[in-house]
C-alpha positions in Angstrom: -28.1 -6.0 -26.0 -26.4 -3.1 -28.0 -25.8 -4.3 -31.5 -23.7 -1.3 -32.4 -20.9 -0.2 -30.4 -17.7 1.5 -30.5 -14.3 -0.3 -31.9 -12.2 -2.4 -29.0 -10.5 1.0 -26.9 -6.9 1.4 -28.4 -4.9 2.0 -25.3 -4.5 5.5 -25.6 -8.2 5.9 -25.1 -8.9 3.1 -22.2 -5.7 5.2 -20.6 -7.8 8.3 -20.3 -10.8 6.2 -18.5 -10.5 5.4 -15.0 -12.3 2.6 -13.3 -15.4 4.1 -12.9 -15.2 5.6 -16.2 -14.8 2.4 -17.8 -17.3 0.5 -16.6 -19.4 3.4 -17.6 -18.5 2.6 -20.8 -19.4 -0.7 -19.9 -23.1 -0.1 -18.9 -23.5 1.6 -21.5 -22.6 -1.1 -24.0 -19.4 0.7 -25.5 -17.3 -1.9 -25.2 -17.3 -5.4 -23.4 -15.4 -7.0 -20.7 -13.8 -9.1 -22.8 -12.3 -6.3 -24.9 -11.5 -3.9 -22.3 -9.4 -7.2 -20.7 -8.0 -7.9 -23.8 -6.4 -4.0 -24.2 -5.1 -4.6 -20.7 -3.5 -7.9 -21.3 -1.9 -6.2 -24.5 -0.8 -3.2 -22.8 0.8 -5.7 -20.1 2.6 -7.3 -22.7 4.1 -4.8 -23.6 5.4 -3.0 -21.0 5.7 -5.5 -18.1 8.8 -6.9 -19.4 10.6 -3.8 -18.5 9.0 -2.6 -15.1 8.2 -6.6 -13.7 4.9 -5.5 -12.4 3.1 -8.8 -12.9 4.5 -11.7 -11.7 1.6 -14.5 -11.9 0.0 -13.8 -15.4 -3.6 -15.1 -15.2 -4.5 -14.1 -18.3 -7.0 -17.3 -19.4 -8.7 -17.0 -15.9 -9.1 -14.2 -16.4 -10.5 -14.3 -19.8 -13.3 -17.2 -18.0 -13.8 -14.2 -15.4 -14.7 -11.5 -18.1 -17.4 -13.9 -19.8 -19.3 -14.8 -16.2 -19.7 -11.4 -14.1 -22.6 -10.5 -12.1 -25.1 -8.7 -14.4 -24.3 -5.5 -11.9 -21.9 -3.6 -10.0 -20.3 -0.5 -10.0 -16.8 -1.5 -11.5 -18.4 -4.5 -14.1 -15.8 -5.3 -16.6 -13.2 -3.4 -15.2 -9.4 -5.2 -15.5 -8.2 -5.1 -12.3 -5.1 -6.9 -10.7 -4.2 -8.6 -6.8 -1.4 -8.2 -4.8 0.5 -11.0 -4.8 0.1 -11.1 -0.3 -3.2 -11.2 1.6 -5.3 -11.6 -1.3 -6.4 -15.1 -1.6 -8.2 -15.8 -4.8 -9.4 -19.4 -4.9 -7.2 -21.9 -7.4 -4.6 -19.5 -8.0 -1.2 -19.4 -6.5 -0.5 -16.6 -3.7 3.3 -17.1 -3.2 3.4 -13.7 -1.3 7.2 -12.8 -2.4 8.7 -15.9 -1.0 10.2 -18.9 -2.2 9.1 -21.3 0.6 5.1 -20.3 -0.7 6.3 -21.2 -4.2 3.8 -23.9 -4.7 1.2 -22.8 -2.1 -2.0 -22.0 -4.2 -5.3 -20.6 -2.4 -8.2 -22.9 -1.5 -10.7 -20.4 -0.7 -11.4 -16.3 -1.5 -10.4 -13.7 1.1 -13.7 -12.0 1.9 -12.0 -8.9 0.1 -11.5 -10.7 -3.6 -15.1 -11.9 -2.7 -16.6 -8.2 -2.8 -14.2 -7.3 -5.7 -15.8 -10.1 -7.5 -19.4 -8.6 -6.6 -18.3 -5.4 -7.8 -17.7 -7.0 -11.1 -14.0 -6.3 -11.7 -11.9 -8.8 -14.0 -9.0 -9.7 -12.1 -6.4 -11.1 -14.1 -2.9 -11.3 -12.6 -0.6 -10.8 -9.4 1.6 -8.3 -8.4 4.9 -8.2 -7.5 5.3 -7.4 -3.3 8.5 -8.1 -1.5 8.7 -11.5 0.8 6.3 -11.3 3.1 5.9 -7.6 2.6 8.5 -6.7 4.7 10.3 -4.2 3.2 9.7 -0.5 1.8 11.1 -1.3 -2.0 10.0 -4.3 -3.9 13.1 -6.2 -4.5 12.6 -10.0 -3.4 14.8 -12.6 -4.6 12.1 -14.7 -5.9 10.7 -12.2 -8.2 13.6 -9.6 -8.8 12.5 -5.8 -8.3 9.9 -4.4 -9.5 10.9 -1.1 -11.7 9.4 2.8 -11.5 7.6 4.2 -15.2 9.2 7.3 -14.4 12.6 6.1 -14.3 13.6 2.6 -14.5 16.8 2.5 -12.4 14.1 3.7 -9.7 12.6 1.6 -7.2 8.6 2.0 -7.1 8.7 1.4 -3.2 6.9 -1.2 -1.0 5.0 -3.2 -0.6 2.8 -2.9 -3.0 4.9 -1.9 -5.7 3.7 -4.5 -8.3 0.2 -2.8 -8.0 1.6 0.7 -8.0 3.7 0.1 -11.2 0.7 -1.6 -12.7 -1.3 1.3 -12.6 1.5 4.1 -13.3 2.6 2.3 -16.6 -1.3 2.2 -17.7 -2.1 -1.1 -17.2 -5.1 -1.2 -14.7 -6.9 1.8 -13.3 -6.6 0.7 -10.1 -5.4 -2.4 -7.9 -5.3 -3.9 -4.6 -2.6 -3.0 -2.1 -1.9 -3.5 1.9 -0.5 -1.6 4.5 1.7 -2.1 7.4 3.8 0.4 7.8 3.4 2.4 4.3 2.5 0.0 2.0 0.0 1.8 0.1 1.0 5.3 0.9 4.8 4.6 0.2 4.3 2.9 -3.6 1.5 5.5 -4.3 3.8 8.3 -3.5 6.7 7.4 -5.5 4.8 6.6 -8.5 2.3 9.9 -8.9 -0.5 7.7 -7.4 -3.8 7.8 -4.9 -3.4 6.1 -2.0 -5.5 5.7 1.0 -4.7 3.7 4.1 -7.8 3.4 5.9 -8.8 3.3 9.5 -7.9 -0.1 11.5 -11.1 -2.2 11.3 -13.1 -0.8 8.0 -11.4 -3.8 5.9 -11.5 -7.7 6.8 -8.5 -9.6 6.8 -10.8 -12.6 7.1 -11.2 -15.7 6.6 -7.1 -16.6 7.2 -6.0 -13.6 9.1 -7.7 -11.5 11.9 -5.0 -8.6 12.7 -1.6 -9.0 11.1 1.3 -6.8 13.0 -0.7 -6.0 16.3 -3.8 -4.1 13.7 -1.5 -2.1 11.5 -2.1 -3.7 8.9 -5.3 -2.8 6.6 -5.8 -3.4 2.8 -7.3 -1.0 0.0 -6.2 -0.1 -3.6 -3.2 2.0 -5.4 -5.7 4.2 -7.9 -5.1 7.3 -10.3 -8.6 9.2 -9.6 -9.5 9.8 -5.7 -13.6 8.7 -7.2 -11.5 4.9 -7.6 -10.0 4.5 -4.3 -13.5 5.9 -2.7 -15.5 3.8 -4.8 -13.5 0.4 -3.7 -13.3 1.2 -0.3 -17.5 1.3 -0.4 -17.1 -2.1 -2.1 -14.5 -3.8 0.4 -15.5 -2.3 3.4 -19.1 -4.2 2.6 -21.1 -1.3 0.6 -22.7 1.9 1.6 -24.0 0.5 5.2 -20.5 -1.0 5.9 -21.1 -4.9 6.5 -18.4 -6.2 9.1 -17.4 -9.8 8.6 -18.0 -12.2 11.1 -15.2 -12.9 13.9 -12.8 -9.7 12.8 -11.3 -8.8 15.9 -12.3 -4.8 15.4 -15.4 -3.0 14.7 -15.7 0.9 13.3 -18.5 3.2 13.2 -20.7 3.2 10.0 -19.6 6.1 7.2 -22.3 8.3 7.5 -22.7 7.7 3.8 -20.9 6.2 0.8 -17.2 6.9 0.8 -17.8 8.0 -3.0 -20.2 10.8 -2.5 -17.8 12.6 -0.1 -15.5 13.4 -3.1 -17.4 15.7 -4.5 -19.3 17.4 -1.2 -16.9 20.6 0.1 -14.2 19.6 2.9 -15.3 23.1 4.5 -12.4 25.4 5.8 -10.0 22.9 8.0 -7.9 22.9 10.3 -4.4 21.7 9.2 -1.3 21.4 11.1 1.3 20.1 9.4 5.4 19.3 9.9 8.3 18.7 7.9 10.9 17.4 11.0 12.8 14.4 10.6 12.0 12.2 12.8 15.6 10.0 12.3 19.0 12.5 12.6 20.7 9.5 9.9 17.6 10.1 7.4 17.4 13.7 7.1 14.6 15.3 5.2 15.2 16.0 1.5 14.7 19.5 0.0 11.9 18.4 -2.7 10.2 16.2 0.3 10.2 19.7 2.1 9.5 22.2 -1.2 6.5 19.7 -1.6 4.6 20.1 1.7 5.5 23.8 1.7 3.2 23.8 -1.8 0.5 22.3 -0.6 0.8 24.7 2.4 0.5 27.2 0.5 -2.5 25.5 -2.1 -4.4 24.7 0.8 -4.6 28.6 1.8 -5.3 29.2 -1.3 -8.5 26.9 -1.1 -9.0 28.7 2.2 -7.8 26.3 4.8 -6.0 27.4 7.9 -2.4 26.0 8.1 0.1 26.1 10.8 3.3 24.2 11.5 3.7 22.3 14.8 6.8 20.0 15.8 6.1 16.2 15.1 4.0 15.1 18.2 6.2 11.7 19.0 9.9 10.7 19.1 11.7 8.3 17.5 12.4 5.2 20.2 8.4 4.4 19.1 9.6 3.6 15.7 12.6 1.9 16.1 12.1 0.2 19.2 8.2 -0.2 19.3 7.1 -1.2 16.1 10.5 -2.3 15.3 10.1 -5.4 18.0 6.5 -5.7 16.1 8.0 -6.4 13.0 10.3 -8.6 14.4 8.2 -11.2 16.3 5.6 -11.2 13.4 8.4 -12.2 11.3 8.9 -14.6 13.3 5.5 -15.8 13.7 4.7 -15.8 9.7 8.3 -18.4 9.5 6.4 -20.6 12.0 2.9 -20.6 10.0 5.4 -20.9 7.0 6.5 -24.2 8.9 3.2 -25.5 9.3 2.5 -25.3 6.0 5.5 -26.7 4.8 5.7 -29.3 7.3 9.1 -29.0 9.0 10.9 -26.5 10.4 12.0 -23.4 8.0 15.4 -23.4 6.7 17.6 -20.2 5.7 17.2 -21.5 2.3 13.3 -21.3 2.1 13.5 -17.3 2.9 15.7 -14.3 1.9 18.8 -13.8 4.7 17.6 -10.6 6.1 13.4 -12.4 6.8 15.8 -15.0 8.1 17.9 -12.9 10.4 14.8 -11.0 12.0 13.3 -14.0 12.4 16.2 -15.1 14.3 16.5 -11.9 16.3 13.3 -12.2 17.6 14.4 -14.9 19.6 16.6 -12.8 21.6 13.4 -11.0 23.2 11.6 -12.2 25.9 7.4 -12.3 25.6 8.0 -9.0 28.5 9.6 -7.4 25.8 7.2 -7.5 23.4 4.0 -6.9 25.6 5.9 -3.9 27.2 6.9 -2.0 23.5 3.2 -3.0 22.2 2.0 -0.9 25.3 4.4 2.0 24.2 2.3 2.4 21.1 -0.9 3.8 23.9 1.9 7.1 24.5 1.9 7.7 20.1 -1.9 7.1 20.0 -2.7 9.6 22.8 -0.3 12.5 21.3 -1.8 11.8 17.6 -5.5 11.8 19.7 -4.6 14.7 21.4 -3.3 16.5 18.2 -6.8 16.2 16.4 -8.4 17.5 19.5 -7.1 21.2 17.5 -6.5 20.3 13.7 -8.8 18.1 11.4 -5.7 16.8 9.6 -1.8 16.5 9.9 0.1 17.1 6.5 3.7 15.6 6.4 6.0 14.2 3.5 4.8 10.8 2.4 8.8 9.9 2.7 11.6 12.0 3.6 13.2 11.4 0.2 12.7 11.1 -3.7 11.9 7.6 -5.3 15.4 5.6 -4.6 17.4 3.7 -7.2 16.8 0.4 -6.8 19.6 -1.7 -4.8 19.8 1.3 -2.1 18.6 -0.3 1.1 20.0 -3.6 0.1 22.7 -5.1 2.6 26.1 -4.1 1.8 28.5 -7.2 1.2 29.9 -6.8 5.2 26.6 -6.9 6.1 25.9 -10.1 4.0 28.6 -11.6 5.4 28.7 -11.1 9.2 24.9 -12.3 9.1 25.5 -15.3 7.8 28.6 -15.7 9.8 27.2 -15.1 12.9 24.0 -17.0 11.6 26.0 -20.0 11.6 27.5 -20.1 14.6 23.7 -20.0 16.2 24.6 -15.7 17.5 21.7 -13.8 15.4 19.5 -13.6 18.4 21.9 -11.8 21.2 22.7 -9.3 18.0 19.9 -7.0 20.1 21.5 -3.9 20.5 23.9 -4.3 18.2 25.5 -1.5 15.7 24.3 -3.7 13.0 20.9 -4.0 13.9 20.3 0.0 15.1 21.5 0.6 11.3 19.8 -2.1 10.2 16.5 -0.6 12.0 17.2 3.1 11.4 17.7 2.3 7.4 14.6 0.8 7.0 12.1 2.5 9.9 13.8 5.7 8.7 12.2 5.6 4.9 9.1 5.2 6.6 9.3 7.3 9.8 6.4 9.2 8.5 4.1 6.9 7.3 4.2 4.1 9.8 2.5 6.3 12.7 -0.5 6.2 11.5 -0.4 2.2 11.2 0.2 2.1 14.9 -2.3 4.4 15.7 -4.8 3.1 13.0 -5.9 6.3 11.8 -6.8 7.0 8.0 -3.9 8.5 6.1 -3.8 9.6 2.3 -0.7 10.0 -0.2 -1.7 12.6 -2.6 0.8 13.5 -5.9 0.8 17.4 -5.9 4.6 17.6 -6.6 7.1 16.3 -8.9 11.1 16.7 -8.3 13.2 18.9 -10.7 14.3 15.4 -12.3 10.6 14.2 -12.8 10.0 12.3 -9.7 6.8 12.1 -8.6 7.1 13.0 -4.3 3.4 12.9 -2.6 2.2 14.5 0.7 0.6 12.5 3.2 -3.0 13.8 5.1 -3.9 12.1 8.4 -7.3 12.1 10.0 -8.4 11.2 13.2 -9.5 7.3 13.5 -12.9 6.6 11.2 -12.7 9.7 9.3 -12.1 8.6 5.8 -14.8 11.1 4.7 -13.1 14.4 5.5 -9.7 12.6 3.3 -11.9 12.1 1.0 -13.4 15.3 0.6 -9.9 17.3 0.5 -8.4 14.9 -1.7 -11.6 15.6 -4.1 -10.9 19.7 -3.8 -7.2 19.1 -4.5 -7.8 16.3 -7.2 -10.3 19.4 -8.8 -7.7 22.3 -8.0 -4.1 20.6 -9.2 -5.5 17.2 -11.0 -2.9 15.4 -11.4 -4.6 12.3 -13.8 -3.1 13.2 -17.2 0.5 13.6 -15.8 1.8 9.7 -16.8 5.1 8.0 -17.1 5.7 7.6 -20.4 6.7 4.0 -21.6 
């Protein structure tokens, strides 16, 4: 036991440590647990308040956590935060945006939280996600929206915003995030972030889930330093040899090593096509979206890469009609476990209107409907296949526009209105087809035209902050590898991390 050690870290030095830095720091008897928690709570005193980041403090278990961690593990004593969805950590409540879960509180760990635990991270809190993660911003009713560092008014995107603000505003280094259709990439991207989706079946879902949204949904970390978001995915994914948990209902080849020693190994010259198309005609793609994968174009030469342009390999029916009717019927199916666990049917009153309405709208399919546009996603998964028979990667914006203000997707007050009118007299579910629900569809599925491909086709895909807008908004561009190839992400995010580091650039609060 060190006798002598270094005062408690004053947050502007734990702010210049990331996770693996600071458990570092750690092993090397620096500082404890207890006192690196203790700068973290401080520091989310005083800033959550203004960007709502936290919305389950769990300070005092967290306090018990710090004084009882494993005497090993490559993030001990790190503070470290859950999304508030997916992430069941036993005793503690996991109301996952929504107002019907307000009293639902975990029985058991998620085999996730169970490695994190291993790894010796402090976990200490829940993030703010909208209900149910449904939507691109993090705005639910139960909570109220979560707020961008870089500019309040500014919405920090979804899901995982609560995780992504956490770490922007210097709270935690790192913390946990999901993906469904952007989830990690979106949040990371409009807050100057890491974030890696990784391939379908590398993470568990288990115990309580085995695929969520047909297998587009995956879980991983928001982190500042690519070394971070490597590190936890060696941790979560079951350590260096990859252990899959029993019963997941998808298996994945090995790494062919740890996850963090590709950072530092050379990508080699790649192969890069890459696109700047819009993929919706209502959503077109904003200048600074555009002037930022044009600069990395151009740093990726300049690192030695080969770079050509190539139109976007799929059209736009596969969004908005394929993994639009996906969304849809899961909706519907998480209001039914919702109903279970309540103990009665679900009433508009125990969700938002618009979880309600899609719920409701999935009614108006038939099971052929469904089966038919989950097929559709074999004609995106062959084109993305057959793309990565010629390029390593495909570089596109992370999202076809700057960080919105927050309140910019919400309904309009004639859209508020005819859904509850037409909710009442029983009509949600022959609105298919409807002008309301195409604008309804291309609003949302448009912010995430790019990012949601590669949840259909399960492929690993990066958001990596290289550009920031005249008004000092961070915009990221997104990397896609072909299924199971986190390592070659990895290994270009390290070379760009080294050749335009982006870790000292930080909202200022």
């Amino acid at each position: 036991m060190h006798t002598s050690r270094s005062k408690t870290l004053s947050f502007d030095e734990y702010v210049k440590h990331d996770a693996t830095a600071l458990s570092e720091l750690v092993r090397a008897g620096d500082v404890t647990p207890a006192e690196l928690l203790e700068t973290a709570i401080a520091r989310a005193e005083a800033v959550n308040p203004q960007v709502n980041a936290i919305v389950t403090p769990l300070y005092d278990k967290g306090r018990e956590m710090a004084n009882k961690l494993p005497q090993s593990g490559p993030f001990r004593g790190v503070p470290f935060l859950l999304k508030d969805l997916e992430f069941e950590w036993a005793g503690t409540p996991m109301k996952s945006g929504s107002a019907g879960y307000q009293n639902y509180v975990s029985e058991n760990d998620s085999e996730v939280v169970k490695r994190l635990k291993s790894a010796g991270l402090v976990f200490f809190g829940k993030t703010n996600t909208p209900e149910f993660g449904l939507t691109p911003y993090t705005e639910s009713k139960l909570y109220g929206p979560a707020r961008n560092p870089w500019k309040l008014t500014h919405s920090p995107g979804g899901s995982s915003g609560g995780s992504a603000v956490a770490v922007a505003a210097g709270i935690v280094p790192a913390a946990t995030a999901s993906d469904g259709g952007g989830s990690i990439r979106i949040p990371a991207s409009c807050c100057g972030l890491f974030g890696l989706k990784p391939s379908r079946g590398r993470v568990t879902l288990g115990p309580r889930f085995g695929e969520l949204w047909n297998g587009a949904v995956v879980g991983h970390s928001v982190t500042r330093s690519v070394r971070d978001s490597a590190g936890l995915l060696d941790v979560i994914a079951g350590g260096p040899l990859y252990q899959p948990f029993a019963g997941d209902p998808y298996g994945i080849a090995p790494p062919v090593r740890p996850f963090s020693e590709e950072v530092s190994r050379e990508p080699g010259k790649l192969k890069i096509a890459f696109s700047t198309q819009s993929l919706m005609p209502a959503q077109p793609v904003d200048p600074e979206c555009i002037k930022a994968v044009l600069e990395a174009v151009r740093l990726l030469e300049s690192l030695g890469h080969i770079v050509e342009e190539v139109p976007l390999p799929y059209e736009k029916s596969l969004v908005t009609e394929a993994f639009f009717l996906s969304v849809l019927s899961e909706t519907a199916a998480t209001l039914r476990e919702l109903g279970n666990y309540l103990g009665r049917p679900v009433r508009r009153e125990d969700v938002e209107l618009n979880t309600w309405a899609q719920a409701r709208l999935a009614e108006g399919f038939s099971a052929v409907d469904v089966a038919y546009q989950k097929r559709r996603w074999n004609t995106l998964n062959r084109s993305m296949g057959q793309l990565h028979e010629t390029y390593d990667l495909f570089l596109t914006p992370t999202l076809p526009r700057p960080p919105i203000a927050i309140g910019t997707f919400q309904n309009t007050s004639s859209e508020q209105r005819l859904l509850k009118l037409v909710d009442s007299l029983g009509g949600l579910k022959y609105m298919n087809g409807s002008k309301t629900v195409s604008d309804l569809a291309e609003r949302s599925l448009g912010y995430i035209s790019f990012t949601v491909i590669t949840n259909m086709t399960g492929q690993p895909s990066m958001s990596v902050p290289l550009h920031w807008s005249a008004d000092g908004l961070p915009i990221g561009v997104m990397f896609a590898a072909k299924i199971g190839d986190e390592a070659t992400l990895f290994r270009l995010a390290g070379q760009l991390e080294q050749a335009q580091p982006w870790f000292n650039k930080r909202a200022v609060l």
